[in-house]
PDB file of the backbone (N, CA, C, O) and the ligand in Angstrom, with CONECT records:
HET     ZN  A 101       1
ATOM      1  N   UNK A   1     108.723 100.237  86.973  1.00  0.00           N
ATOM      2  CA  UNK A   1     107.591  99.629  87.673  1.00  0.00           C
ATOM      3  C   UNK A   1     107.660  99.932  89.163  1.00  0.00           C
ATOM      4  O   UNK A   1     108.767 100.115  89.671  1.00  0.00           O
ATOM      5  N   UNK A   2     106.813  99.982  89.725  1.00  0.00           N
ATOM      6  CA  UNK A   2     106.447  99.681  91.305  1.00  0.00           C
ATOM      7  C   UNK A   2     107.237  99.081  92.154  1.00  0.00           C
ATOM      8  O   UNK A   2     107.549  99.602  93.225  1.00  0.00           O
ATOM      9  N   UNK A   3     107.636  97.958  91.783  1.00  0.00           N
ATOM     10  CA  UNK A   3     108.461  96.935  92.237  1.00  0.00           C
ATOM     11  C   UNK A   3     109.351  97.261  92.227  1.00  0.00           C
ATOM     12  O   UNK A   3     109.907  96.776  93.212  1.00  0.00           O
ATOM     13  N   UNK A   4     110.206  98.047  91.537  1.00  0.00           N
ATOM     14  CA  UNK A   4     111.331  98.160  91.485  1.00  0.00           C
ATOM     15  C   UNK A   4     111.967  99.517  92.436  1.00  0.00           C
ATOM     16  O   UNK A   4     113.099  99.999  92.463  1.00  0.00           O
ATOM     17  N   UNK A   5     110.408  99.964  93.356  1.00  0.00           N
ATOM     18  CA  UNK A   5     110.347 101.103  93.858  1.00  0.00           C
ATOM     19  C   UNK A   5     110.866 101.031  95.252  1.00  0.00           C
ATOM     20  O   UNK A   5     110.762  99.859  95.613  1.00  0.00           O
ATOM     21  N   UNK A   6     111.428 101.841  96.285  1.00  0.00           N
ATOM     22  CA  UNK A   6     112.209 101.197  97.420  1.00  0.00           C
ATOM     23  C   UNK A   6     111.280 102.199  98.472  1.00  0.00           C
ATOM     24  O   UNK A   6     110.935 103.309  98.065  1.00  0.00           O
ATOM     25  N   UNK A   7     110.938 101.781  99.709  1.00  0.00           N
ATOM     26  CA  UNK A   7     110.619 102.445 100.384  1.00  0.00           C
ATOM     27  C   UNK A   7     111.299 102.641 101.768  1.00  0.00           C
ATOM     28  O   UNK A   7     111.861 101.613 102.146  1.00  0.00           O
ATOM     29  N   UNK A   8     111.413 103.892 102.786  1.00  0.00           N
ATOM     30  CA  UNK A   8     112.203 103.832 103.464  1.00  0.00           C
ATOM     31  C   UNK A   8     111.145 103.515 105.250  1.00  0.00           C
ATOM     32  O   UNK A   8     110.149 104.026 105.761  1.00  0.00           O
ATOM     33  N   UNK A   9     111.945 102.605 105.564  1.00  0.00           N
ATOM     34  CA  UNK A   9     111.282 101.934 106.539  1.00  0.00           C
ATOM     35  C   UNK A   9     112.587 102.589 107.573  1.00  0.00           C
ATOM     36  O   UNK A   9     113.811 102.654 107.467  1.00  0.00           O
ATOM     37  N   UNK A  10     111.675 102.974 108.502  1.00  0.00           N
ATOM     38  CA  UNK A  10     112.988 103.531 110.064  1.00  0.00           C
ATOM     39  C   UNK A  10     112.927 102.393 110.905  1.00  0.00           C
ATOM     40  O   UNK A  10     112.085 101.547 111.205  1.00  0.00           O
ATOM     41  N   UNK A  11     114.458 102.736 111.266  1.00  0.00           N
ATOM     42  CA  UNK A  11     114.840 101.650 112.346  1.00  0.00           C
ATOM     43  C   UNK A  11     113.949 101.857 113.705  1.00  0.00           C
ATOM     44  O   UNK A  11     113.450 102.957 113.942  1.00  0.00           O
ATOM     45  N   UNK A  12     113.778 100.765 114.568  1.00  0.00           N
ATOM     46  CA  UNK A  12     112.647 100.857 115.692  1.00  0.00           C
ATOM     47  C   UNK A  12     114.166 101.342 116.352  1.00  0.00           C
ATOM     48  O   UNK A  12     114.066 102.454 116.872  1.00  0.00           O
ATOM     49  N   UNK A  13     115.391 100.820 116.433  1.00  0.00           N
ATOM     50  CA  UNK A  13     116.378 101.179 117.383  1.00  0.00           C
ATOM     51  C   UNK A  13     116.710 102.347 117.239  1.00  0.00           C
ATOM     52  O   UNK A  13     116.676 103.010 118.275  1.00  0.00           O
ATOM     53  N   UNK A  14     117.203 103.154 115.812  1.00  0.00           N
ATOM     54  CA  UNK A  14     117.955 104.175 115.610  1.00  0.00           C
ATOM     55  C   UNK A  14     117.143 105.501 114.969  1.00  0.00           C
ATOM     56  O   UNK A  14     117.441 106.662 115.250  1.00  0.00           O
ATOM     57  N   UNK A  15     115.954 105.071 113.966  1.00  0.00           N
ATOM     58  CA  UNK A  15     115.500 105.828 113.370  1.00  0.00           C
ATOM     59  C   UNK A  15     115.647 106.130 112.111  1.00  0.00           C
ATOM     60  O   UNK A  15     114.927 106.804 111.375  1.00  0.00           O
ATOM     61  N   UNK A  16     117.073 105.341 111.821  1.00  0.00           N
ATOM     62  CA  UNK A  16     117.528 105.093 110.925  1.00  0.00           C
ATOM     63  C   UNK A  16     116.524 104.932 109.960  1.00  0.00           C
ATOM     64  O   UNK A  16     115.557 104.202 110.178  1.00  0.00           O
ATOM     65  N   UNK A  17     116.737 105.841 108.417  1.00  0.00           N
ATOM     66  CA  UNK A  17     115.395 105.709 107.151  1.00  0.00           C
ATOM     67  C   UNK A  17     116.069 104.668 106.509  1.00  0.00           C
ATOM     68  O   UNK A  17     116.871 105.185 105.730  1.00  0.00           O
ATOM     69  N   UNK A  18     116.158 102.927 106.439  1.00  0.00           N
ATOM     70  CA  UNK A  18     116.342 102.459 105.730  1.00  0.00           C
ATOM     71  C   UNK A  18     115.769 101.669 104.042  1.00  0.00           C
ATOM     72  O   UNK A  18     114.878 100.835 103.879  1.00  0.00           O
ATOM     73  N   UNK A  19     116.443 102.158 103.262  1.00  0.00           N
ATOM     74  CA  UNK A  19     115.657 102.018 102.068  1.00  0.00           C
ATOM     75  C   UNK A  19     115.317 100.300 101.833  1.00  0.00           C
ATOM     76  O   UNK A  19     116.276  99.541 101.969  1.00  0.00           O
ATOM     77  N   UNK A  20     114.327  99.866 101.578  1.00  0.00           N
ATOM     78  CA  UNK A  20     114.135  98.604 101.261  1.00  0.00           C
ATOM     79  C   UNK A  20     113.300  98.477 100.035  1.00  0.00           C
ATOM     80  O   UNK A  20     112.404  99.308  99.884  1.00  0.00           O
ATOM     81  N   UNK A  21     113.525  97.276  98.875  1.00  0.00           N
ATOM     82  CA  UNK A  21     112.635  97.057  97.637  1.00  0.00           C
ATOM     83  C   UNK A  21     111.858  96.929  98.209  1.00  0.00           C
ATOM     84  O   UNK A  21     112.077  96.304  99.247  1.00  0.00           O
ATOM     85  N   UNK A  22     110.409  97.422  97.955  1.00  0.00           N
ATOM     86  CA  UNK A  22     109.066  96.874  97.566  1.00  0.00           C
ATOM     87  C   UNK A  22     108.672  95.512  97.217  1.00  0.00           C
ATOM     88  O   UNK A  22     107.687  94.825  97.486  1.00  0.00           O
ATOM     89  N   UNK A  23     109.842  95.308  96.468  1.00  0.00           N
ATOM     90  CA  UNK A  23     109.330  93.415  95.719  1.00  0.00           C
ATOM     91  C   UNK A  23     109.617  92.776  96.909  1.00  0.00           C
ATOM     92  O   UNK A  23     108.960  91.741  97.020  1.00  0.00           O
ATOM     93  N   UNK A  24     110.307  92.988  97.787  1.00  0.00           N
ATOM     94  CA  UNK A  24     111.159  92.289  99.493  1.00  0.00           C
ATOM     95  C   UNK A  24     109.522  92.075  99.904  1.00  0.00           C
ATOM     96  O   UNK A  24     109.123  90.930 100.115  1.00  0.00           O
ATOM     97  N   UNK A  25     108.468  93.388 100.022  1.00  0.00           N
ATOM     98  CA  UNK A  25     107.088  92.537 100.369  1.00  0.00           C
ATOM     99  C   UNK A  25     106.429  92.214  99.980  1.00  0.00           C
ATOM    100  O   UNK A  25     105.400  92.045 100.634  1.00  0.00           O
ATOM    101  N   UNK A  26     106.470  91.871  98.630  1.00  0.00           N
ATOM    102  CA  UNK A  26     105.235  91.515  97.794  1.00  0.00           C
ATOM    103  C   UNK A  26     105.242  90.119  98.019  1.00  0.00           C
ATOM    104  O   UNK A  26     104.232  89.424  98.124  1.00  0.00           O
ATOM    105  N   UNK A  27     106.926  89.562  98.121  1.00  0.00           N
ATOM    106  CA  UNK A  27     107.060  88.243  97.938  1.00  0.00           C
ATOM    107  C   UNK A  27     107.237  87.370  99.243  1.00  0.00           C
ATOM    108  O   UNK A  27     107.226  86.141  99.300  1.00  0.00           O
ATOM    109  N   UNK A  28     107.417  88.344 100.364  1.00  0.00           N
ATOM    110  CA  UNK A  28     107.794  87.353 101.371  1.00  0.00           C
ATOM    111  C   UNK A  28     106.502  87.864 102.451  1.00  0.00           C
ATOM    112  O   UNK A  28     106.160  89.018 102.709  1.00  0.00           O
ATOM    113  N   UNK A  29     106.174  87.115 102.749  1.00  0.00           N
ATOM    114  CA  UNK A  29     105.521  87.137 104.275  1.00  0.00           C
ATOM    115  C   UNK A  29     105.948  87.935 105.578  1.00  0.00           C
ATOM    116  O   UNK A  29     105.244  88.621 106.318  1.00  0.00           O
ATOM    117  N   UNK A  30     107.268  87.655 105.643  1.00  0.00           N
ATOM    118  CA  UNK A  30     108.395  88.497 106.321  1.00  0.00           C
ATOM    119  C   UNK A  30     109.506  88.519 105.846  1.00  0.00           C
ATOM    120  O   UNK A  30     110.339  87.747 105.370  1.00  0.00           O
ATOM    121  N   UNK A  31     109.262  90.309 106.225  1.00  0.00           N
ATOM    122  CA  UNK A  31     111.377  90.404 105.580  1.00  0.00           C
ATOM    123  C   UNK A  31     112.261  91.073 106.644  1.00  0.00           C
ATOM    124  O   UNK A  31     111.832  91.788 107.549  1.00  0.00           O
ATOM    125  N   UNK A  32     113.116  90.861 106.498  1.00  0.00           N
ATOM    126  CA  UNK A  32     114.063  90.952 107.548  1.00  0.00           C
ATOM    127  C   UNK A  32     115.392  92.349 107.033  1.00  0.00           C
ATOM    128  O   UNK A  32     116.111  92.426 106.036  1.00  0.00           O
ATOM    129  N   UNK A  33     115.317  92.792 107.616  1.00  0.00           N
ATOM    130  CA  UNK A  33     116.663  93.943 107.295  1.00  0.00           C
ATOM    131  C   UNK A  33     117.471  94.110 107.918  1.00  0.00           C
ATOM    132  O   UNK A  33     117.145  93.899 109.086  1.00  0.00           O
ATOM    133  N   UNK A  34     118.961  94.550 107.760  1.00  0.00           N
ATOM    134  CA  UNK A  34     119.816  95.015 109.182  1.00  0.00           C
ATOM    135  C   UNK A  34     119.805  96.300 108.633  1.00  0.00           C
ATOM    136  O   UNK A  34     119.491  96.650 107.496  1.00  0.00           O
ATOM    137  N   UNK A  35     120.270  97.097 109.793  1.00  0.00           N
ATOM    138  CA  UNK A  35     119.504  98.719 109.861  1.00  0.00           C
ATOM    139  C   UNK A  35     121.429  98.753 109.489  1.00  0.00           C
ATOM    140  O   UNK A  35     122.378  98.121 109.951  1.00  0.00           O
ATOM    141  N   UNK A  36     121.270 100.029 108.248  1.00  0.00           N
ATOM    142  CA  UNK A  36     122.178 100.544 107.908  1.00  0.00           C
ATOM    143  C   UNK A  36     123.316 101.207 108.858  1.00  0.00           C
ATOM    144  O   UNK A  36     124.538 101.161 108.718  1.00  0.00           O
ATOM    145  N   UNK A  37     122.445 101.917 109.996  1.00  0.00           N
ATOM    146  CA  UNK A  37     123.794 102.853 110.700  1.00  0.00           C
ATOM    147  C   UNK A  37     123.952 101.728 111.829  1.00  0.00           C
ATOM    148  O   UNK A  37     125.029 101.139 111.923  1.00  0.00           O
ATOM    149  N   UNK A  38     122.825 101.408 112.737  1.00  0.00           N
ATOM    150  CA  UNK A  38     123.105 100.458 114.021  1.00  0.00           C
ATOM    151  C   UNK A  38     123.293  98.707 113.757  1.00  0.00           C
ATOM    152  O   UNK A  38     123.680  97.993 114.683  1.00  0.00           O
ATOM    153  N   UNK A  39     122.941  98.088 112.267  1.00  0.00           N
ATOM    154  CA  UNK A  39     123.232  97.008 112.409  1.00  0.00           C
ATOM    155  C   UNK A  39     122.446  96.330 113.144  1.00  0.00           C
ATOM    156  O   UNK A  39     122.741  95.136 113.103  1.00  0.00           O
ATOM    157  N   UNK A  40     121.461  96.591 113.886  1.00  0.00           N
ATOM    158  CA  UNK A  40     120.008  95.776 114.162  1.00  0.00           C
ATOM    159  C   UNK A  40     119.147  95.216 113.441  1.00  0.00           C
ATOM    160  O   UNK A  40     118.391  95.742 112.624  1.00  0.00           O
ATOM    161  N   UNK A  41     119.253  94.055 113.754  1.00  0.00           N
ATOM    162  CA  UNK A  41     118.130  93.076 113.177  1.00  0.00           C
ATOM    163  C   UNK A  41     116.438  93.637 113.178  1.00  0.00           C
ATOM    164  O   UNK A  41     115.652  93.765 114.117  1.00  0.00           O
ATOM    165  N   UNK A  42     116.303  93.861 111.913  1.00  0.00           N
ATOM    166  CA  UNK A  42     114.637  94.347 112.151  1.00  0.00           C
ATOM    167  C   UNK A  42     113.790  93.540 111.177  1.00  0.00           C
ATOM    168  O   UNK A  42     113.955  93.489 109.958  1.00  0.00           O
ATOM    169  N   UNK A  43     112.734  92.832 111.990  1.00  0.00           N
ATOM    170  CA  UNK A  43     111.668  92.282 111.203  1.00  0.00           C
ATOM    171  C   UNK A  43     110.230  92.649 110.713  1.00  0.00           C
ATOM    172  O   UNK A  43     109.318  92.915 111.496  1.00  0.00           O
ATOM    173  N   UNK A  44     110.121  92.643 109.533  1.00  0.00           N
ATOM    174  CA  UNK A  44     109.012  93.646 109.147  1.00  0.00           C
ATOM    175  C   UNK A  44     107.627  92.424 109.392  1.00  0.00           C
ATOM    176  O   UNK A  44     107.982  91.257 109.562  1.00  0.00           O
ATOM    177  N   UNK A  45     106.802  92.592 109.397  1.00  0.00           N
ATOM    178  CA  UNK A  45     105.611  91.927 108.797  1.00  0.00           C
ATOM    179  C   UNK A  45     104.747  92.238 107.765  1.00  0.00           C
ATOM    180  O   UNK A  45     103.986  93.199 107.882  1.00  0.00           O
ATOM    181  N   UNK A  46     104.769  91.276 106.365  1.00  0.00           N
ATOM    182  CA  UNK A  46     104.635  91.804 105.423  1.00  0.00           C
ATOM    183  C   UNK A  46     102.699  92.240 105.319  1.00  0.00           C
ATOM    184  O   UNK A  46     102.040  92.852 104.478  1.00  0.00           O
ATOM    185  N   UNK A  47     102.376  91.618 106.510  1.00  0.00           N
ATOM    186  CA  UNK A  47     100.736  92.063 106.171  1.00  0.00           C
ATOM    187  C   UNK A  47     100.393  93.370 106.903  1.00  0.00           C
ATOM    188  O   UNK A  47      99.417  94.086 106.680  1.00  0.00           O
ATOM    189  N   UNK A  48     101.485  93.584 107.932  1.00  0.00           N
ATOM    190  CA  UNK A  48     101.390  94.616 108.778  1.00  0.00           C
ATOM    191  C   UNK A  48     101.505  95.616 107.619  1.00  0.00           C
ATOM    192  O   UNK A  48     100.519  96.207 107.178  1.00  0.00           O
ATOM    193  N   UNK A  49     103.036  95.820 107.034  1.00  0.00           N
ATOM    194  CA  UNK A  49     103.336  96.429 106.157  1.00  0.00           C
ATOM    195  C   UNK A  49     101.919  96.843 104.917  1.00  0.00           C
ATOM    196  O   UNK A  49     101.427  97.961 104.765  1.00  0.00           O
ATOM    197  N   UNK A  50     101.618  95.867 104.350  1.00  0.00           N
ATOM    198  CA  UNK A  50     100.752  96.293 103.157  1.00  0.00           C
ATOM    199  C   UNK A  50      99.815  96.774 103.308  1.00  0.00           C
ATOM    200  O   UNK A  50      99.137  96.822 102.282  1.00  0.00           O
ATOM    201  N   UNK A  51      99.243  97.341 104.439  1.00  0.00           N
ATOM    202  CA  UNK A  51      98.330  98.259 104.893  1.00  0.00           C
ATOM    203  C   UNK A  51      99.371 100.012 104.553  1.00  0.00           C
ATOM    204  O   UNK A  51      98.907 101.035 104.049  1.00  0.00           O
ATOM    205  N   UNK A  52     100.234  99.873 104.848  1.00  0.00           N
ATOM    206  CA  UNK A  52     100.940 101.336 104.704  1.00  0.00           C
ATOM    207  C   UNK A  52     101.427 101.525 102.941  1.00  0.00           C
ATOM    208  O   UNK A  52     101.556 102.611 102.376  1.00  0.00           O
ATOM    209  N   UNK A  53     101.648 100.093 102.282  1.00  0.00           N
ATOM    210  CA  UNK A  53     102.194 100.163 100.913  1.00  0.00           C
ATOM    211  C   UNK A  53     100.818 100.417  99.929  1.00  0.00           C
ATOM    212  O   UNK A  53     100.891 100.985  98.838  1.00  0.00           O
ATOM    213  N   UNK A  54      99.653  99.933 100.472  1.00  0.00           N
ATOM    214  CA  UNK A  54      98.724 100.599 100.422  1.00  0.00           C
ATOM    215  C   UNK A  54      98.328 102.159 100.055  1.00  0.00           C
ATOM    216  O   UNK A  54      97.812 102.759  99.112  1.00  0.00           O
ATOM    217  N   UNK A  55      98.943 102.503 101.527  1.00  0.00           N
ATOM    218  CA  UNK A  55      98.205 104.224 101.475  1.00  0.00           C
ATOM    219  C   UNK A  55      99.399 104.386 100.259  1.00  0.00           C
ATOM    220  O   UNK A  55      98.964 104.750  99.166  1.00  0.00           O
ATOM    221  N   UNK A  56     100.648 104.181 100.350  1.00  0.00           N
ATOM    222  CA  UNK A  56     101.842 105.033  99.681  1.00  0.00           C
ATOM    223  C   UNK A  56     101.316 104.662  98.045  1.00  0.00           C
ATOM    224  O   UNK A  56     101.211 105.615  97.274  1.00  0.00           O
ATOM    225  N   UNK A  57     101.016 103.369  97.582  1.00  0.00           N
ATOM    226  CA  UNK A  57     100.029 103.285  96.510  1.00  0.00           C
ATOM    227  C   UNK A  57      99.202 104.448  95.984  1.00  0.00           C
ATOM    228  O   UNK A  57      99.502 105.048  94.951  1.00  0.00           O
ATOM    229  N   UNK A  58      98.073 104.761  96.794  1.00  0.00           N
ATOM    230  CA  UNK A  58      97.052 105.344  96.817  1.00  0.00           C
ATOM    231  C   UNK A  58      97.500 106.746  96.515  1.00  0.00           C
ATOM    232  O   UNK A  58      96.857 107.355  95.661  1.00  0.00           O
ATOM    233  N   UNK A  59      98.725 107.464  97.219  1.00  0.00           N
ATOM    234  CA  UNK A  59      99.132 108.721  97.137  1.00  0.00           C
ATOM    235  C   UNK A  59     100.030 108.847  95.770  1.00  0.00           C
ATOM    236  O   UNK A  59     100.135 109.832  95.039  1.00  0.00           O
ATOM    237  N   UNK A  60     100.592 107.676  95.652  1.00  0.00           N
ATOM    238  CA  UNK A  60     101.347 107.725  94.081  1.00  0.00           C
ATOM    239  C   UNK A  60     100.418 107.786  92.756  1.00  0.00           C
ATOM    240  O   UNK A  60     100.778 108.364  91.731  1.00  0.00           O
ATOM    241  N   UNK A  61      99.089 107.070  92.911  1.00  0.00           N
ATOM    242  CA  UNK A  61      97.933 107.087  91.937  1.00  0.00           C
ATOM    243  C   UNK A  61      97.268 108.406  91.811  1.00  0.00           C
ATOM    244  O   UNK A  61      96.572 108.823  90.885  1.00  0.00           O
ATOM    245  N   UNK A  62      97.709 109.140  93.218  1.00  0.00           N
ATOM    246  CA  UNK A  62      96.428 110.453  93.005  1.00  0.00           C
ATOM    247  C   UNK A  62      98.033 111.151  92.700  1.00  0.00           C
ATOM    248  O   UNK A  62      98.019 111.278  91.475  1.00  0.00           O
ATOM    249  N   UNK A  63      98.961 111.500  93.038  1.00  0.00           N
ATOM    250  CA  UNK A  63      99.682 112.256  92.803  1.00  0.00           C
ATOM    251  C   UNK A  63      99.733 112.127  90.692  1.00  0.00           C
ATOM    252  O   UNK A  63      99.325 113.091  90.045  1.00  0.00           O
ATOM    253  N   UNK A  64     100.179 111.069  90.087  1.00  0.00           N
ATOM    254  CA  UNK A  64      99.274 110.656  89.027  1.00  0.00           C
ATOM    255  C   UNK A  64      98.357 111.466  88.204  1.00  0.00           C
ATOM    256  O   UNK A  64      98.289 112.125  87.167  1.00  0.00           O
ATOM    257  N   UNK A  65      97.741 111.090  89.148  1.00  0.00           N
ATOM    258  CA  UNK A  65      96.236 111.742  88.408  1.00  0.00           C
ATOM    259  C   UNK A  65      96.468 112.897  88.240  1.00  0.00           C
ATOM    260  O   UNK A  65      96.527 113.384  87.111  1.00  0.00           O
ATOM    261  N   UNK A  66      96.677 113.679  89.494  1.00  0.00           N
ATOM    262  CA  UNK A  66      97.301 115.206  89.207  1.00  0.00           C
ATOM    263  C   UNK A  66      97.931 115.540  88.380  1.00  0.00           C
ATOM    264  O   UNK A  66      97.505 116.286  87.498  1.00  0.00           O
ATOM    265  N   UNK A  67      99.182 115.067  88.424  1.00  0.00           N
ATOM    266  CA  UNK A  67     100.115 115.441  87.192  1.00  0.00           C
ATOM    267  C   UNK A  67      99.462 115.385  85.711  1.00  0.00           C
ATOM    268  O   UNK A  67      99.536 116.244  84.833  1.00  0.00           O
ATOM    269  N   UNK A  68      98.899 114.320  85.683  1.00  0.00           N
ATOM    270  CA  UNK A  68      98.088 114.379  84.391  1.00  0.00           C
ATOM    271  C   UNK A  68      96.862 114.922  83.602  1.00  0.00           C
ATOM    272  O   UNK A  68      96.400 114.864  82.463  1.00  0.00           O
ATOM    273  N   UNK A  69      96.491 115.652  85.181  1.00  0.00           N
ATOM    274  CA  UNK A  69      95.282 116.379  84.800  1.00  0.00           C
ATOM    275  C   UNK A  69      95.944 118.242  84.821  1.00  0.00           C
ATOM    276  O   UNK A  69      95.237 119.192  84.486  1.00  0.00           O
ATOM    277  N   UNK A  70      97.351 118.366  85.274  1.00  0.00           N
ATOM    278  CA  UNK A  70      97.744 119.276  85.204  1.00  0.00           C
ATOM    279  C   UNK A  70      98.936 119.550  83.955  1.00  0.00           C
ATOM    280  O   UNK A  70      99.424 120.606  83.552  1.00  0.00           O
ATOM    281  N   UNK A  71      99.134 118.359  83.606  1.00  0.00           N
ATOM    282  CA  UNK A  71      99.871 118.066  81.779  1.00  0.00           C
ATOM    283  C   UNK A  71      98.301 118.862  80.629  1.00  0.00           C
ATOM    284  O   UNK A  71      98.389 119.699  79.730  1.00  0.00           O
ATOM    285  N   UNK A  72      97.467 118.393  80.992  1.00  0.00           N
ATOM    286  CA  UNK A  72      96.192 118.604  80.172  1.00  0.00           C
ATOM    287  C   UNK A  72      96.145 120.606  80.636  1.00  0.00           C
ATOM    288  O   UNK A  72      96.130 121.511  79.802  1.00  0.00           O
ATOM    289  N   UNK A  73      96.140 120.671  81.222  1.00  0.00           N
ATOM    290  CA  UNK A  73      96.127 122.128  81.884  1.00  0.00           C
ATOM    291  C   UNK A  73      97.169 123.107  81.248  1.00  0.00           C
ATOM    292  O   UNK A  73      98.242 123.327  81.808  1.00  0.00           O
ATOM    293  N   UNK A  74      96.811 123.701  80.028  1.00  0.00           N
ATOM    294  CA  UNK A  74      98.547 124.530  79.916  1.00  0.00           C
ATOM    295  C   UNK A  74      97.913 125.676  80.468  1.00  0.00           C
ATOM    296  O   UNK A  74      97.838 126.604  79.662  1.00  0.00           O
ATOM    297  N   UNK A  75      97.378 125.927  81.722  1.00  0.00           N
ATOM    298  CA  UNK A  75      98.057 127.322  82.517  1.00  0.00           C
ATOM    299  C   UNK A  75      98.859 127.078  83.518  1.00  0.00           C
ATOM    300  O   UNK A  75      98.489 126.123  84.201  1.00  0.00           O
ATOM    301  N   UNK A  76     100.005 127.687  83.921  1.00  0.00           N
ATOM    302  CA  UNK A  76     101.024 126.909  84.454  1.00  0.00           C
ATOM    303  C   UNK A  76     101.243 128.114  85.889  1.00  0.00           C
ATOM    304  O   UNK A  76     101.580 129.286  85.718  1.00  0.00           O
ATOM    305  N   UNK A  77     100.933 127.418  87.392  1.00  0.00           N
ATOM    306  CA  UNK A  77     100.909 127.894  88.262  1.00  0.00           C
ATOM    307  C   UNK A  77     102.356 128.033  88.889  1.00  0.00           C
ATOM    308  O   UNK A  77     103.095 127.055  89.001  1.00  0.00           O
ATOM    309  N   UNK A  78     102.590 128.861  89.150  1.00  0.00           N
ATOM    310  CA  UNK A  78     104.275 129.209  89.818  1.00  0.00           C
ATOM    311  C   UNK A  78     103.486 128.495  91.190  1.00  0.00           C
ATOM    312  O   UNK A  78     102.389 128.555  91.746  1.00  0.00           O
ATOM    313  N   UNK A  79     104.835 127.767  91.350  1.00  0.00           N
ATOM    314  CA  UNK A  79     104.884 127.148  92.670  1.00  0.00           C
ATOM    315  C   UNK A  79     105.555 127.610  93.632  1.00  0.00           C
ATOM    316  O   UNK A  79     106.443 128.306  93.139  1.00  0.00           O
ATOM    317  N   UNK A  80     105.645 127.607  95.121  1.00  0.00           N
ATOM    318  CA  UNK A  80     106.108 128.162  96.180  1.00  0.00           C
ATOM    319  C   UNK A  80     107.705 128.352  95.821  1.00  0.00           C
ATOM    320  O   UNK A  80     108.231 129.381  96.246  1.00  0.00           O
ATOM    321  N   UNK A  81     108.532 127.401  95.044  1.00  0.00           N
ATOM    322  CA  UNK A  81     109.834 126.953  95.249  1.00  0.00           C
ATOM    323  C   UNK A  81     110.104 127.668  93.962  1.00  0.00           C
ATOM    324  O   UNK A  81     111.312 127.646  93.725  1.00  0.00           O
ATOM    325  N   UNK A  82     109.257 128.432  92.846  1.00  0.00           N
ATOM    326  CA  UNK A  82     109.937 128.840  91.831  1.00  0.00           C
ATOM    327  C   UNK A  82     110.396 130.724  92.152  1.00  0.00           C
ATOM    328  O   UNK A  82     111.073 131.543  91.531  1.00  0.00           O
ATOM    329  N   UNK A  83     109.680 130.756  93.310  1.00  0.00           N
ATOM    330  CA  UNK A  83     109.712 132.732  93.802  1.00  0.00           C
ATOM    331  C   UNK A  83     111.235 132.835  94.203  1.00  0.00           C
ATOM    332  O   UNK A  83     111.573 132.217  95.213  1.00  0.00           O
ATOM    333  N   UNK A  84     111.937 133.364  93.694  1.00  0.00           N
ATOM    334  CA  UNK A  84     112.861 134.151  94.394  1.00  0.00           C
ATOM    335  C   UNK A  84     113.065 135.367  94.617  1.00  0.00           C
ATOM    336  O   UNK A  84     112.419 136.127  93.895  1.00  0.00           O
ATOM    337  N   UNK A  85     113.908 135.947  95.554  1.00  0.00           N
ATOM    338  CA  UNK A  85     113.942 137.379  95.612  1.00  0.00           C
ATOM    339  C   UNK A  85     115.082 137.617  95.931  1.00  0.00           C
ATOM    340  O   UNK A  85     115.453 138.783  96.072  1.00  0.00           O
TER     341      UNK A  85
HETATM  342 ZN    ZN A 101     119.228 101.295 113.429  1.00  0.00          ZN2+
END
């Protein structure tokens, strides 16, 4: 599920990509993290946030769609990463 999906939020101090559950905003109003490398207190706002869990939503549904409209598709396009030389 979704929820169980982690997204990586950067530290405002370090830059640090810290991974955080998804369910951390569904359920709280605010969540709070300490940043993995610097140990800074960082507070998210969960309404701020669900404007961006939003778009990342939106790109997981169309990415989705794609895949499934390209499962239906058996002509099978070589992708940039399958060329070697
Ligand atoms: Zn940090």
């Amino acid at each position: 599920m979704f929820e169980d999906e982690t997204i990586d939020v950067a530290c405002p101090k370090c830059g640090h990509k810290n991974s955080i559950l998804v369910r951390e905003f569904e359920e709280n109003a605010q969540t709070h993290f300490v940043c993995e490398k610097c140990r800074a207190r960082v507070r998210i706002e969960a309404a701020e946030f669900k404007q961006r869990l939003d778009q990342v939503r939106q790109e997981v549904e169309s990415l989705e769609r794609e895949a499934a409209r390209d499962a239906r598709r058996p002509s099978r396009r070589p992708r940039k990463g399958d060329f070697q030389i």
